[in-house]
Each structure stands twice: as structure tokens, then as C-alpha cells.
C-alpha positions, 0 to 999 in steps of 0.5 A: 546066397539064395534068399532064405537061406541059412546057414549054421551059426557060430557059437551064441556067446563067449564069456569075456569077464564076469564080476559075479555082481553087476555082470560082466563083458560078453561077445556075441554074434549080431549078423551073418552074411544073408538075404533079408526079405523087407517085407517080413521086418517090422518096417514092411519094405518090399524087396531084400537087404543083402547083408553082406562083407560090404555092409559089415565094413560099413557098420565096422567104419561107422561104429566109432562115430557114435556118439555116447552108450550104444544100448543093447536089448533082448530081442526085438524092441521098437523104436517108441520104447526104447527110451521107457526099456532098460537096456540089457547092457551096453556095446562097447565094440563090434568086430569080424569074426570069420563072416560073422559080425560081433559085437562085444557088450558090457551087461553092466550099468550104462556107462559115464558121459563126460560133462561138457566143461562149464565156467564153474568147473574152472573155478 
């Protein structure tokens, strides 16, 4: 793929459950196969990232490593706010769709952790 390139692509949202409350699950497009120029984004790298089936198997690998909530925001947040933002939902799961990365988000409100066990939880 030719840098700049586009491509059409694929539908924006697919409704997977909806409480009618709180929210509900949807799956979304998050990348599909590109030339990125570096120094268009917001760290102003030099050369391209070429986002391809290799880097969508890398994030498909890693994804399950995370540890706790994965937020999910509207467009484009900077890392130094993202702790004074409230996420719009929560990724639950990404997956392959043809060449396209998606990912399924839960719009609801964050998630349980589990607690770490203490001595008074064994009394």
C-alpha cells in the first residue's frame, strides 16, 4: 500500500447488546492495514509505521497481557489527561475481521478489579 493511501472501510458499528440504561457492547473498526506518516501524529516521528497483518497479530497476542480496564475514548486523547477524562467504555476484546482490527467495547461503567486477598478477608 502506497503511503496515503485509502481505502474504504468497513461498516463504523455493529450493536452487540443494548440495556436501554447503562449502555450496552459494540464492535468497531479500530485499524486497517496502512501507511502511517510519523510525522503527522502527535509524537512528530520522522518516516512511516507500516500498519500491517504482522502488527495486527502482535496486538491480537498482547491484548490478553493487560493488566486490569482497557479504556476506550472519542477521539483523540492525550496521554496527560487521560486520568482527568472519563472513558467512554471499556475494551473488552479485540479480533480480526477480514484486514480489519476490531475491537469489542463494553460502553458501561468500568469494570470490577479483584481485590488482592488480605489477612482479614480469611477471617
Amino acid at each position: 500500500m502506497t503511503e496515503g493511501a485509502f481505502r474504504k472501510p468497513p461498516a463504523p458499528l455493529r450493536v452487540v447488546s443494548d440495556d436501554g440504561v447503562r449502555g450496552g457492547v459494540v464492535e468497531i473498526p479500530i485499524a486497517v492495514p496502512s501507511l502511517v506518516n510519523l510525522a503527522v501524529t502527535s509524537g512528530k516521528g520522522n518516516g512511516t509505521l507500516d500498519v500491517n497483518a504482522e502488527t495486527f497479530r502482535q496486538i491480537l497476542g498482547n491484548f490478553p497481557k493487560r493488566q486490569g480496564p482497557v479504556p476506550a475514548y472519542f477521539g483523540h486523547v492525550p496521554k496527560d489527561q487521560r486520568s482527568a477524562t472519563p472513558a467512554a467504555g471499556f475494551v473488552q476484546g479485540v479480533f480480526l475481521e477480514g484486514d480489519a482490527l476490531w475491537a469489542r467495547v463494553d460502553l458501561g461503567p468500568a469494570p470490577e478489579r479483584p481485590r488482592a486477598s488480605t489477612t482479614s478477608d480469611a477471617a
